[in-house]
DOKEFI-477727 format. One record per residue: x, y, z of N, C-alpha, C in turn; residue number from 0. Coordinates in nm, 3 decimals. Layout:
% residues N
((X, Y, Z), (X, Y, Z), (X, Y, Z), NUM)
...
% end
This chain:
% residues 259
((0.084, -0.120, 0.000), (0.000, 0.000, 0.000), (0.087, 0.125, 0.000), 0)
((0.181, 0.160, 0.062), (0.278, 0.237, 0.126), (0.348, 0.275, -0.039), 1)
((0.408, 0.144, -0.102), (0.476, 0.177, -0.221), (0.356, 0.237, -0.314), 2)
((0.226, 0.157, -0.328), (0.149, 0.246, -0.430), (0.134, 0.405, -0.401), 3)
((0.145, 0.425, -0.269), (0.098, 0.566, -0.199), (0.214, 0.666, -0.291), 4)
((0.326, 0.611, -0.265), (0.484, 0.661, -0.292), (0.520, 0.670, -0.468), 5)
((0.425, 0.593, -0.498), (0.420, 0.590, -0.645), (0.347, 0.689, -0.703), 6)
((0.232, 0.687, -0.636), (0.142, 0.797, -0.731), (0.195, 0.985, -0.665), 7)
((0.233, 0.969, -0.561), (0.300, 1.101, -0.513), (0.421, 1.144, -0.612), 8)
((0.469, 1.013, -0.646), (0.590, 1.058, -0.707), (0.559, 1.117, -0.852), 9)
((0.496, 1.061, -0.898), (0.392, 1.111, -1.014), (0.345, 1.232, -1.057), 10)
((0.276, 1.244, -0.944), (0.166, 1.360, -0.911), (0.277, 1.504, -0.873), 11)
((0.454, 1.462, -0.833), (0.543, 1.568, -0.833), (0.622, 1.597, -0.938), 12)
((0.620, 1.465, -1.042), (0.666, 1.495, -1.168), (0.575, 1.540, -1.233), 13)
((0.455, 1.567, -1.251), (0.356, 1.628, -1.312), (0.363, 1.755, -1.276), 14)
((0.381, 1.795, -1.179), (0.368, 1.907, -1.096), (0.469, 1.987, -1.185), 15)
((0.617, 1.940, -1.148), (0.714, 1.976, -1.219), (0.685, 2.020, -1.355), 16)
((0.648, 1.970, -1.417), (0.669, 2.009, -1.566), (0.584, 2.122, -1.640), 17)
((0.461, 2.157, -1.514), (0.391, 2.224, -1.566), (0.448, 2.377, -1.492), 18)
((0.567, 2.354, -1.444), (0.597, 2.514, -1.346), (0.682, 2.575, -1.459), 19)
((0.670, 2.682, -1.396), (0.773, 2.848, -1.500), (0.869, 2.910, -1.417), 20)
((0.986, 2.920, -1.457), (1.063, 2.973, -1.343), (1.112, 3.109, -1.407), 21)
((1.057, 3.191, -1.313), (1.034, 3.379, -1.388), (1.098, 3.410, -1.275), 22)
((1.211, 3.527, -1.324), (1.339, 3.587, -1.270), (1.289, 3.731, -1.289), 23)
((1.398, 3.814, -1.201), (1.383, 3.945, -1.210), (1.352, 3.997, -1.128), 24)
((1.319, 4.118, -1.006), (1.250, 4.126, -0.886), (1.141, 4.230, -0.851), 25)
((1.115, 4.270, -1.016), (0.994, 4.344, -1.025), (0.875, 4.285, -1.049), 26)
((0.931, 4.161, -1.167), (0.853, 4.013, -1.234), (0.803, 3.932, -1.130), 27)
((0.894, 3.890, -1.034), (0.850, 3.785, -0.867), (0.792, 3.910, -0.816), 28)
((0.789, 4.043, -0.783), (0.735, 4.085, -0.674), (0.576, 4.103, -0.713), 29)
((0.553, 4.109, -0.835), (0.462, 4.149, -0.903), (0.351, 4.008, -0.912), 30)
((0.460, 3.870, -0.966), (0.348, 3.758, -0.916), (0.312, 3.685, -0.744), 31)
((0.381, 3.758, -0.680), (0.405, 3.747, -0.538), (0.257, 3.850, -0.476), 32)
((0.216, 3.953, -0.579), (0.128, 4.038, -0.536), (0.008, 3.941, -0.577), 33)
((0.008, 3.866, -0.701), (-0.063, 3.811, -0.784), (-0.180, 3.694, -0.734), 34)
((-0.256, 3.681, -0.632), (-0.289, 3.548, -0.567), (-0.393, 3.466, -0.635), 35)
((-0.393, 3.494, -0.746), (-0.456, 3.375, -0.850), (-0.335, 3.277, -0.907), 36)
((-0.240, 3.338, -0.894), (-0.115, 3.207, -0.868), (-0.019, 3.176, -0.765), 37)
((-0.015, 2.981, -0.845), (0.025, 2.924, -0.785), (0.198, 2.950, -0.747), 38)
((0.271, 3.015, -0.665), (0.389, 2.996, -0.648), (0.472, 2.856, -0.567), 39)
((0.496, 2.794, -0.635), (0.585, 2.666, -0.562), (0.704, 2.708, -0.454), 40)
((0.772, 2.789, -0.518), (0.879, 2.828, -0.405), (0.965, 2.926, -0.464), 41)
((1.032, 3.049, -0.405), (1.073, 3.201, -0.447), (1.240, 3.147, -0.350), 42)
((1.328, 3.209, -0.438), (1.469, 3.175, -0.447), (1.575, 3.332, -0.469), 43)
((1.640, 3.328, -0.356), (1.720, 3.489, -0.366), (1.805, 3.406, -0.359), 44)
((1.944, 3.499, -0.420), (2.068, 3.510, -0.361), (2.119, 3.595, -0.254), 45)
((2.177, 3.506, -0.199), (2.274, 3.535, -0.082), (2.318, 3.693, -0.076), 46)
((2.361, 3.706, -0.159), (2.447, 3.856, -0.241), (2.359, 3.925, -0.251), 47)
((2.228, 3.935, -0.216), (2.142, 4.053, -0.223), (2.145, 4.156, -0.109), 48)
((2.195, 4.256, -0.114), (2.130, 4.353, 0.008), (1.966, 4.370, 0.052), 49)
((1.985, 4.373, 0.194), (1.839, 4.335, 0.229), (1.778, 4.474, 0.190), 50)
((1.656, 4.495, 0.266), (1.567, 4.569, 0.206), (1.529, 4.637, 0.091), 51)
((1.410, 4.731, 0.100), (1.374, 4.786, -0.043), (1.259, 4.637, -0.050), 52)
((1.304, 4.644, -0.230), (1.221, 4.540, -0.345), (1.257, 4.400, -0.280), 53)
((1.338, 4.366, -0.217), (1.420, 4.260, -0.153), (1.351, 4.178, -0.042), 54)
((1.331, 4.278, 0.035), (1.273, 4.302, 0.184), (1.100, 4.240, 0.161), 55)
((1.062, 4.316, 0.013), (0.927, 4.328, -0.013), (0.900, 4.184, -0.035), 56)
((0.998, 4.119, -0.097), (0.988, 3.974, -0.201), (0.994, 3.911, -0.056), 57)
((1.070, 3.893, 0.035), (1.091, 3.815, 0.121), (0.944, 3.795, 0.225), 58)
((0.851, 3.949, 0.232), (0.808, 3.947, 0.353), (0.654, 3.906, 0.286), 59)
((0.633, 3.880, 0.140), (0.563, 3.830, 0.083), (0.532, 3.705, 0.078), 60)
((0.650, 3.617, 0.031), (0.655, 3.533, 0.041), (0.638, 3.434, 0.187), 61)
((0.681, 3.545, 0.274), (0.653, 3.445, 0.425), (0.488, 3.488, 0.452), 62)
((0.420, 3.608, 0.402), (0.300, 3.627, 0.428), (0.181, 3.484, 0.334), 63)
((0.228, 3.437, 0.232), (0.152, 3.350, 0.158), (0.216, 3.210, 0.208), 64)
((0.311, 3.232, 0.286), (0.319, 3.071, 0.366), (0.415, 2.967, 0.238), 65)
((0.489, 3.053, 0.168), (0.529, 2.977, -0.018), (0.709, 2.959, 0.102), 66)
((0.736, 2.893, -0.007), (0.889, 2.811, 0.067), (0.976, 2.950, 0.027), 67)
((1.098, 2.943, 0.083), (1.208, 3.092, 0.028), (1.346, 3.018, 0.052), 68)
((1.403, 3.021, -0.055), (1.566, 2.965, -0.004), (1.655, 3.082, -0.053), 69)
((1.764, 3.048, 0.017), (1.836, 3.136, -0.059), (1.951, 3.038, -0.091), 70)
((2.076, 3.135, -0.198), (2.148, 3.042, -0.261), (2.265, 3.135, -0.298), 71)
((2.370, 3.050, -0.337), (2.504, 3.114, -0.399), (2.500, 3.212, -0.541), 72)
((2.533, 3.323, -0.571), (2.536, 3.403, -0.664), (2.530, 3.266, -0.850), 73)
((2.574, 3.201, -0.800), (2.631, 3.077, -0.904), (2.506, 2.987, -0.899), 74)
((2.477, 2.965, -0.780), (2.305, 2.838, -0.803), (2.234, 2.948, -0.843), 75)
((2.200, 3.052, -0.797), (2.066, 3.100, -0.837), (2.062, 3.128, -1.005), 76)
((2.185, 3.139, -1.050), (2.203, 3.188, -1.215), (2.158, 3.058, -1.252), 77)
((2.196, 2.943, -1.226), (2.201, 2.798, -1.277), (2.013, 2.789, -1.282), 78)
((1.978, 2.798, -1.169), (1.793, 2.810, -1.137), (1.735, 2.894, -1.255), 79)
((1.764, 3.034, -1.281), (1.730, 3.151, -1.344), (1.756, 3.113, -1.498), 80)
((1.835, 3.030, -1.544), (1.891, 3.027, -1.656), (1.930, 3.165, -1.670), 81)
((1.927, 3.272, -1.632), (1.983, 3.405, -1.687), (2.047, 3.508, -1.614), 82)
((2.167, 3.469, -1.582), (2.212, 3.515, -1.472), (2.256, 3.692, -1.503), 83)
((2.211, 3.718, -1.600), (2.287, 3.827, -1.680), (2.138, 3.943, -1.625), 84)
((2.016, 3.934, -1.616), (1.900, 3.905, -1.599), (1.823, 3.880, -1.502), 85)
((1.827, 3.829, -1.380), (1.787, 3.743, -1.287), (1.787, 3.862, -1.173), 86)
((1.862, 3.929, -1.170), (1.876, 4.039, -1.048), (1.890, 3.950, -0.948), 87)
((1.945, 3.843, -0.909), (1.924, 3.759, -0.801), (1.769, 3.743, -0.784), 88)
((1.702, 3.732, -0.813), (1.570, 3.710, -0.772), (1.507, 3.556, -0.858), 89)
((1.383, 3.462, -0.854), (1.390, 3.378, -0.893), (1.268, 3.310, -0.866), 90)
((1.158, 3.290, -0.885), (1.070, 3.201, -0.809), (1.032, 3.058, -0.952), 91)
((0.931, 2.964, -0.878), (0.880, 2.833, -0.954), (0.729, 2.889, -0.913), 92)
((0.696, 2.902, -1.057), (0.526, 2.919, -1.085), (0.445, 2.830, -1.126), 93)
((0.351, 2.748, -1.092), (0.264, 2.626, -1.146), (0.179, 2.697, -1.238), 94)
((0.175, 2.649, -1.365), (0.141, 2.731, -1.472), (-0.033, 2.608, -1.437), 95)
((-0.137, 2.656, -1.445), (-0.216, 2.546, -1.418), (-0.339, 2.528, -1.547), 96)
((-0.275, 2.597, -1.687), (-0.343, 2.511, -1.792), (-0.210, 2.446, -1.884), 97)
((-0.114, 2.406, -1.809), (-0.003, 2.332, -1.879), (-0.046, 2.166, -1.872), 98)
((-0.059, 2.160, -2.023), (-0.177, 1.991, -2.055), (-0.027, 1.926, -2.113), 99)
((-0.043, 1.816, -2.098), (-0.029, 1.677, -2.208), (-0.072, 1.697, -2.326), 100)
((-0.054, 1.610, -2.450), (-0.065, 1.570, -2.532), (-0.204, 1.538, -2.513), 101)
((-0.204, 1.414, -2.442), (-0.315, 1.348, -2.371), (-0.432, 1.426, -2.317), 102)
((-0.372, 1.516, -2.251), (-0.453, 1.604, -2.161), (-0.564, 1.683, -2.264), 103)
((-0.455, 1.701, -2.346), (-0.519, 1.794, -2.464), (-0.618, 1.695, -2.543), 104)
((-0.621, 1.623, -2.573), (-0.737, 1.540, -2.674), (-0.845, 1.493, -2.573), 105)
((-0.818, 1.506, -2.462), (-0.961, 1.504, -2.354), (-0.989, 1.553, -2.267), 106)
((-0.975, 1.673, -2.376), (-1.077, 1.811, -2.339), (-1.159, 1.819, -2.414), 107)
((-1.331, 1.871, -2.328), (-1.444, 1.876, -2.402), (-1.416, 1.931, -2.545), 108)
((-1.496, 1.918, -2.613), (-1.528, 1.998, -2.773), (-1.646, 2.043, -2.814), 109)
((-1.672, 2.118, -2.928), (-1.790, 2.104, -2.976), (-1.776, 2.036, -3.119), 110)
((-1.690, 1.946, -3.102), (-1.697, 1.900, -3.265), (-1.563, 1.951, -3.299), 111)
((-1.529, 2.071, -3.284), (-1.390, 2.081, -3.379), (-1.252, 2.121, -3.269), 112)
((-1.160, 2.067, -3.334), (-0.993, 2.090, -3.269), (-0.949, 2.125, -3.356), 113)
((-0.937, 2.256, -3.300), (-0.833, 2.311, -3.404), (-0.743, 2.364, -3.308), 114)
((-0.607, 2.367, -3.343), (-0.461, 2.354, -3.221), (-0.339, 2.434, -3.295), 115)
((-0.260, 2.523, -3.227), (-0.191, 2.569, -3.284), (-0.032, 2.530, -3.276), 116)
((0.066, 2.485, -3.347), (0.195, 2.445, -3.285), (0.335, 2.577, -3.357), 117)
((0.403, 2.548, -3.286), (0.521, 2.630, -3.312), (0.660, 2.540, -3.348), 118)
((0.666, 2.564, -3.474), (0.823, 2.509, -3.521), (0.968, 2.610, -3.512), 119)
((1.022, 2.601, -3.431), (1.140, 2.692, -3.418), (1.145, 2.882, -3.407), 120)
((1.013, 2.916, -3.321), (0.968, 3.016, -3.303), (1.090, 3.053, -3.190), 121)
((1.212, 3.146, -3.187), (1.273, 3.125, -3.114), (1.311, 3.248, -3.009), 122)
((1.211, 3.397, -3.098), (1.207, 3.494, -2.992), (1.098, 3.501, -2.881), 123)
((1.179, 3.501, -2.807), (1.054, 3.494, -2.669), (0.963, 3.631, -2.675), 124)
((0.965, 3.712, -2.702), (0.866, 3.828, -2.715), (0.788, 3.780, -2.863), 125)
((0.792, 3.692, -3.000), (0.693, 3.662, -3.043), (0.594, 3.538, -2.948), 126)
((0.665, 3.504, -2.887), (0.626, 3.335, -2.819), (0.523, 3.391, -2.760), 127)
((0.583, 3.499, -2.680), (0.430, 3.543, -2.560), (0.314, 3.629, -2.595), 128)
((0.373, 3.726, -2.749), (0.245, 3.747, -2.806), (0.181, 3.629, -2.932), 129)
((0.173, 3.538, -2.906), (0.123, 3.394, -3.034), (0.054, 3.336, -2.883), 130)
((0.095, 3.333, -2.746), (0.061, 3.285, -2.665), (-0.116, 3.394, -2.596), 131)
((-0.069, 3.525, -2.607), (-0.184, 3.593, -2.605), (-0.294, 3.585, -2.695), 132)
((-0.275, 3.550, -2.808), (-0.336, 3.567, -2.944), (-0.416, 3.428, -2.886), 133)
((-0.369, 3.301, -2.905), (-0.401, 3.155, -2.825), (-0.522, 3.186, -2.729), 134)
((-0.469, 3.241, -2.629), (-0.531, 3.252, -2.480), (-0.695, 3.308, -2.546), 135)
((-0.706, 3.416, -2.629), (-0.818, 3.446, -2.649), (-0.902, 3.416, -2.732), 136)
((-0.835, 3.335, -2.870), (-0.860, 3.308, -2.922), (-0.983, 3.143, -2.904), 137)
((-1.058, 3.119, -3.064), (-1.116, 3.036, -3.001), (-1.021, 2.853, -2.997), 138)
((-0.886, 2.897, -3.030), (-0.835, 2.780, -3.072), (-0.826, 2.667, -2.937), 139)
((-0.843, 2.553, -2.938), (-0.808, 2.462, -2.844), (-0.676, 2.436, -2.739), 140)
((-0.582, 2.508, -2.813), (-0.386, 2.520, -2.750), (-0.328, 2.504, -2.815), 141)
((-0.208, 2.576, -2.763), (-0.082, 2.566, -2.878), (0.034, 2.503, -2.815), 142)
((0.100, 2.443, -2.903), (0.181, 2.275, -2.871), (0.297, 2.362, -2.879), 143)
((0.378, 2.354, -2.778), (0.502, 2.453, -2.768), (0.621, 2.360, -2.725), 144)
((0.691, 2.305, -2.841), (0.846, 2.248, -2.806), (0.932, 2.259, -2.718), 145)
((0.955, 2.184, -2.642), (1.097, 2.212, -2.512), (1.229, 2.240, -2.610), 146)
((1.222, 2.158, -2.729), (1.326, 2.173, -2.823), (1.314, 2.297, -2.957), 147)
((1.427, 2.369, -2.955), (1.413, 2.442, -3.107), (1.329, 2.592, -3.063), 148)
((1.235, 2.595, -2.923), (1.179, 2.702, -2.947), (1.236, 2.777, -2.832), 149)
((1.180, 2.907, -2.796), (1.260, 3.005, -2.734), (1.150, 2.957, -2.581), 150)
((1.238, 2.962, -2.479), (1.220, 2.992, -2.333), (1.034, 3.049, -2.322), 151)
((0.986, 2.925, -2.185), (0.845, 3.007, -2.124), (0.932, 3.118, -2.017), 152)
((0.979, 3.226, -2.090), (1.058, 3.318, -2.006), (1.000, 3.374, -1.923), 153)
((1.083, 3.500, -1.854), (1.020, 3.672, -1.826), (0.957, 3.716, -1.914), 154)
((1.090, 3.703, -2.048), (1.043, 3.796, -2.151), (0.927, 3.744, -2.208), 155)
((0.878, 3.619, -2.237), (0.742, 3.568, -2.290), (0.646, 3.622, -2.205), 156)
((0.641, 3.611, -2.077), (0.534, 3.616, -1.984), (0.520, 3.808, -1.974), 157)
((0.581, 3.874, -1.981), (0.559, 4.051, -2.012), (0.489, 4.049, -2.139), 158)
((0.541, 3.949, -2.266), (0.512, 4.025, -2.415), (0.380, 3.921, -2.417), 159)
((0.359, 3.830, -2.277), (0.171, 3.790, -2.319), (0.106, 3.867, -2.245), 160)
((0.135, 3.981, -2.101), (0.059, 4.052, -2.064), (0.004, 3.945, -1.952), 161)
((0.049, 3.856, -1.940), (-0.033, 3.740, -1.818), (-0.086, 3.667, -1.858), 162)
((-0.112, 3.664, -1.987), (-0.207, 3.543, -2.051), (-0.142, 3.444, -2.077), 163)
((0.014, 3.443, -2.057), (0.059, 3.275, -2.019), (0.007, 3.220, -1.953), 164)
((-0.028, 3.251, -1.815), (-0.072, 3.181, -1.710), (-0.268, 3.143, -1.720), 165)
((-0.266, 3.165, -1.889), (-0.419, 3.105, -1.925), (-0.477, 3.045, -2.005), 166)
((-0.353, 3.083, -2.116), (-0.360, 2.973, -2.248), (-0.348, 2.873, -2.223), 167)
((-0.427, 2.708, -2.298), (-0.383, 2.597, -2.265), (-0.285, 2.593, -2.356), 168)
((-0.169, 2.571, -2.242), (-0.069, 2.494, -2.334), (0.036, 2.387, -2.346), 169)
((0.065, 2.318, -2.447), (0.079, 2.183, -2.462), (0.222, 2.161, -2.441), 170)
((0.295, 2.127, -2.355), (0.439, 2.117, -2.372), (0.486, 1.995, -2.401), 171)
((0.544, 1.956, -2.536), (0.623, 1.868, -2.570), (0.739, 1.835, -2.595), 172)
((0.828, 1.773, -2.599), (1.003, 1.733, -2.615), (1.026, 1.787, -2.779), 173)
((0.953, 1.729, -2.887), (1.018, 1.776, -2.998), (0.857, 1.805, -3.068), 174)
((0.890, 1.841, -3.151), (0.743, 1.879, -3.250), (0.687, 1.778, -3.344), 175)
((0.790, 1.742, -3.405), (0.772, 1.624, -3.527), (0.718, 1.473, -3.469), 176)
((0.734, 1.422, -3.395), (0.701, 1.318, -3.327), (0.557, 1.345, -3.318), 177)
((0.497, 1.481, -3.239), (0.410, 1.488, -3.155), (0.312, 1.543, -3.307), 178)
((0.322, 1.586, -3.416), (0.251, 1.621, -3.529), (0.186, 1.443, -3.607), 179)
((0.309, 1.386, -3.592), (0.269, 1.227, -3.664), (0.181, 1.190, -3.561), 180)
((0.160, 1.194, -3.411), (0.101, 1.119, -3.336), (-0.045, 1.169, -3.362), 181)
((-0.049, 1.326, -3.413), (-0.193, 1.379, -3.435), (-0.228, 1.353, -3.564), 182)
((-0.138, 1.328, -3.663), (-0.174, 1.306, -3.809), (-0.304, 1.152, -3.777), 183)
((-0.226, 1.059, -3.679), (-0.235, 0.959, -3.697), (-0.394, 0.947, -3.612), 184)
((-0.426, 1.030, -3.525), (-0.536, 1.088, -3.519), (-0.627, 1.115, -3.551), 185)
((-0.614, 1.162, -3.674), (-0.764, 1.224, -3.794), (-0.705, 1.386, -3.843), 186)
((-0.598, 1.443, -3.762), (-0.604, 1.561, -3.792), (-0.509, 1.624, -3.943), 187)
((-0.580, 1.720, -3.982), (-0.480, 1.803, -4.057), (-0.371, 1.888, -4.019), 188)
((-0.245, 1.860, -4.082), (-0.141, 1.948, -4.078), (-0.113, 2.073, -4.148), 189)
((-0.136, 2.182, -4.075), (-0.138, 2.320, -4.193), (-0.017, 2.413, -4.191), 190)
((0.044, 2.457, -4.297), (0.165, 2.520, -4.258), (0.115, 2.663, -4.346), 191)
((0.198, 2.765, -4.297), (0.175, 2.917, -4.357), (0.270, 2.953, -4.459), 192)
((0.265, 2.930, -4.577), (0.382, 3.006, -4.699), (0.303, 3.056, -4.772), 193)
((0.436, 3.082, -4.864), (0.389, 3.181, -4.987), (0.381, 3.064, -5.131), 194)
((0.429, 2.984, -5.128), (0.450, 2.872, -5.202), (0.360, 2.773, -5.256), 195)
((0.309, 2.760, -5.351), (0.181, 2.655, -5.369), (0.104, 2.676, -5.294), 196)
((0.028, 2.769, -5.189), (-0.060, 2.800, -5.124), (-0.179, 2.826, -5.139), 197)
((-0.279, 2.808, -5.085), (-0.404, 2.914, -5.097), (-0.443, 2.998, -5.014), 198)
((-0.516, 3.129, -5.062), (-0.529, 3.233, -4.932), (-0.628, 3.161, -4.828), 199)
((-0.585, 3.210, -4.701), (-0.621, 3.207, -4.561), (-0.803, 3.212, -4.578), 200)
((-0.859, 3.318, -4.626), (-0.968, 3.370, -4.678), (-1.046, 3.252, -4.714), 201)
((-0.943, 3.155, -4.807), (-1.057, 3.055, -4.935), (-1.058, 2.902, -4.845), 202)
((-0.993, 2.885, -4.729), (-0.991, 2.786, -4.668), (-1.055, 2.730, -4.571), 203)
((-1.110, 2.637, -4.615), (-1.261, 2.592, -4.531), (-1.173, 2.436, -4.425), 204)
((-1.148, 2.480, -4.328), (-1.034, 2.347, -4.271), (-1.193, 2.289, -4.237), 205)
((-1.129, 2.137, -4.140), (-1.182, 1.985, -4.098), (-1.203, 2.027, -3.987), 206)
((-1.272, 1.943, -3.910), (-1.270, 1.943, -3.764), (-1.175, 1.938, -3.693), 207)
((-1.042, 1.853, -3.732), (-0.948, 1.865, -3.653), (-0.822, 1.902, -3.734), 208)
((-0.772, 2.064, -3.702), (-0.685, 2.089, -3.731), (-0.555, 2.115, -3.655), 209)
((-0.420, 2.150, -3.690), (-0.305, 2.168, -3.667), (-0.242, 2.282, -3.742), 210)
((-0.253, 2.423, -3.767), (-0.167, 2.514, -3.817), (-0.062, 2.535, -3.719), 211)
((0.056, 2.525, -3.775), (0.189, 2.540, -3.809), (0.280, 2.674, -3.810), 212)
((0.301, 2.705, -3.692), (0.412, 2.838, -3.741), (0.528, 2.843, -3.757), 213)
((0.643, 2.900, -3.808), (0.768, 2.830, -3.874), (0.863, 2.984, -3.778), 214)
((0.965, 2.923, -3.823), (1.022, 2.972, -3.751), (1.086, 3.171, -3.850), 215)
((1.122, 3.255, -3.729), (1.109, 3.402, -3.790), (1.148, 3.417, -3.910), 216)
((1.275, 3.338, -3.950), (1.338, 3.412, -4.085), (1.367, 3.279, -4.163), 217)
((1.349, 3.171, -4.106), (1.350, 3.051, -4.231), (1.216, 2.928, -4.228), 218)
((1.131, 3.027, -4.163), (0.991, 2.955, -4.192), (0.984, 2.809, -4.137), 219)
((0.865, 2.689, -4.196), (0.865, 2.583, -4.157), (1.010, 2.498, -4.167), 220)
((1.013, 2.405, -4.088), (1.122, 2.305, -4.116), (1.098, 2.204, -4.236), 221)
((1.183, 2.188, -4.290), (1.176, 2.097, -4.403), (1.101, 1.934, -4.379), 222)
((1.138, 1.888, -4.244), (1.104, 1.797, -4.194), (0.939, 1.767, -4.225), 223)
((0.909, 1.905, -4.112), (0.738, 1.922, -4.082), (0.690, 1.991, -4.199), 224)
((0.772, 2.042, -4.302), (0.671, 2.115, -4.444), (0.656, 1.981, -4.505), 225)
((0.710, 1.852, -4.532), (0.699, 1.747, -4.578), (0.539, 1.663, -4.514), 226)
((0.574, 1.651, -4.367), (0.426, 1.635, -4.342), (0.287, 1.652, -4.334), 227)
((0.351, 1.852, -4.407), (0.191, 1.861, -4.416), (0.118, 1.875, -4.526), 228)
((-0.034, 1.859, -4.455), (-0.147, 1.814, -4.570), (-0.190, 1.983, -4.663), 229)
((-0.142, 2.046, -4.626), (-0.186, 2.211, -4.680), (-0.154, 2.316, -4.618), 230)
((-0.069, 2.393, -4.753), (-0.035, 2.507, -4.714), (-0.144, 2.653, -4.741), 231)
((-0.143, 2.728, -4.636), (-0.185, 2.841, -4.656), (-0.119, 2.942, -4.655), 232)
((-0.140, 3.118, -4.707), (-0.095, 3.221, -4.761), (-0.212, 3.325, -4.716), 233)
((-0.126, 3.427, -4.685), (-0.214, 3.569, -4.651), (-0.126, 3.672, -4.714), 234)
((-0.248, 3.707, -4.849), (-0.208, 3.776, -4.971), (-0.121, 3.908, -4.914), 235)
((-0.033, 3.951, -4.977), (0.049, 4.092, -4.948), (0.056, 4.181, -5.081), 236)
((0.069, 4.306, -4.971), (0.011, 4.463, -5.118), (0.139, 4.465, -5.131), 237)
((0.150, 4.543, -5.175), (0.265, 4.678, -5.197), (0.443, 4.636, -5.123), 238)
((0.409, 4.537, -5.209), (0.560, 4.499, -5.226), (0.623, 4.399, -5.079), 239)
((0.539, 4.359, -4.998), (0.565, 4.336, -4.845), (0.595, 4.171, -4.870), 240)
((0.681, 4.115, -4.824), (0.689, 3.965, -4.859), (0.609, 3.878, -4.710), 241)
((0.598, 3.971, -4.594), (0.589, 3.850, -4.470), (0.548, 3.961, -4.356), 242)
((0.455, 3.900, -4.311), (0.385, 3.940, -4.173), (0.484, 3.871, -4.073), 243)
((0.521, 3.975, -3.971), (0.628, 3.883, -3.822), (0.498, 3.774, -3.777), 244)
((0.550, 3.654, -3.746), (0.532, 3.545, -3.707), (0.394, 3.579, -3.595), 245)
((0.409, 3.654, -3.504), (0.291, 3.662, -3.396), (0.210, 3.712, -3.458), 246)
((0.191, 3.802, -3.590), (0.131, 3.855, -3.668), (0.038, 3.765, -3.692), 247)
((0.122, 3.689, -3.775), (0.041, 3.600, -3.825), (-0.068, 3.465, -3.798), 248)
((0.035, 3.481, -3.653), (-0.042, 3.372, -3.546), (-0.189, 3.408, -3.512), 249)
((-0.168, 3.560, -3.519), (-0.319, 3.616, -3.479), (-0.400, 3.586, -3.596), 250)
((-0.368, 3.636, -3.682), (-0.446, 3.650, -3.796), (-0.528, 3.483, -3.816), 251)
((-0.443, 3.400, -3.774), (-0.472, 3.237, -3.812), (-0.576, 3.226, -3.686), 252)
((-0.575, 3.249, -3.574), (-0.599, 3.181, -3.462), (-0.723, 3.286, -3.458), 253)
((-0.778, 3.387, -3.508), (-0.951, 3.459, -3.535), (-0.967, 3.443, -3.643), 254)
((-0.895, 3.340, -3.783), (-0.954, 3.317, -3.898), (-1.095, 3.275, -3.865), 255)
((-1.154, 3.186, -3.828), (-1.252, 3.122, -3.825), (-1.389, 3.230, -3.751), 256)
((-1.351, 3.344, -3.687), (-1.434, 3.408, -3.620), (-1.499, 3.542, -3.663), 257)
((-1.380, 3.560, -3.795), (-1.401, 3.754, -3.805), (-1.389, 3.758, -3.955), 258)
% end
């Protein structure tokens, strides 16, 4: 009994894990520290900080919401922060709480249609978090966001979504290509955005279950995933313009169906 107990805990902390955000900076923590619609796991200073001020504020917060506080060597907390350049010593773990599965994601209610958005090598974090805002409001189902190839659930994502990270469902997977065949194999369509053999955005009547495709800023889809998919689409340009920036276009895709 004891080992099943120990089993599903252990589970239930690797799950936990994967769905947290670790946001640096000490305007960014003091600000989700004010925030009590989230979940904070545990807030992390360095040693090397002079107390009070913004410091003082983070600390006496964190003991007011009862959240764990460690502190650490100028060197662990960069290692925690990934950005030590960045981090101001400051550091917390956020439970992002619409971070789904694969799984998670295909059993969620519907009305009939999935349509899902994924990112192929999207690698600036200020498009990531506005494609992630665009998502959040949009009527799309979630967008499948690579641990590999794409840019950081940063600071900088979580400022350029305005907070709507912490509302979009979204899908975190290891690589993209794997996780596109597992939905092909599904029922769904694969849609990618060029200029190339395309048809406009406008003339396209998708399936119930779709997958559009955003490629990455300056060399578009991967060759890999343009091979797998079932149709490309295009959003016509005037006056000489070759390409809408990537979050641009994310929007434009993700209220096609509404406006």
């Amino acid at each position: 009994m004891s080992s099943t107990t120990d089993s599903a805990d252990y589970i239930a902390k690797k799950q936990q894990f994967r769905r947290m955000i670790t946001l640096y900076g000490r305007k960014p923590v003091l600000e989700a520290l004010m925030d009590n619609s989230l979940t904070i796991h545990r807030v992390h200073l360095a040693e090397s900080n002079r107390s009070g001020g913004i410091i003082a504020e983070i600390a006496s917060l964190t003991t007011e919401r009862g959240i764990e506080l460690r502190y650490h060597s100028r060197e662990q907390l960069a290692r925690i922060s990934r950005n030590a350049k960045q981090d101001q010593g400051v550091a917390c773990d956020i439970v992002c709480p619409n971070y789904l599965s694969l799984d998670q994601l295909n059993e969620m209610p519907t009305d009939g249609r999935s349509h899902l958005m994924a990112l192929d090598g999207v690698t600036n974090p200020q498009n990531l978090g506005m494609i992630i805002r665009s998502v959040a409001a949009s009527p799309l189902r979630g967008l499948i966001v690579p641990e590999r190839g794409c840019a950081e659930l940063s600071g900088l994502a979580i400022k350029a979504s305005a907070g709507a990270l912490f509302k979009a469902p979204l899908c975190r997977v290891e690589r993209l290509l794997p996780t596109l065949k597992k939905l092909k194999a599904e029922g769904y369509s694969v849609v990618m955005l060029s200029s190339y053999k395309a048809i406009p955005l406008s003339e396209w009547s998708p399936t119930d279950k779709v997958v559009y495709v955003m490629g990455n800023e300056s060399r578009g889809v991967s060759p890999e995933v343009a091979e797998l998919c079932d149709q490309r689409l295009m959003i016509p340009m005037a006056n000489g313009v070759e390409s809408l920036n990537v979050a641009v276009t994310a929007a434009l895709v993700a209220f096609s169906g509404v406006i």
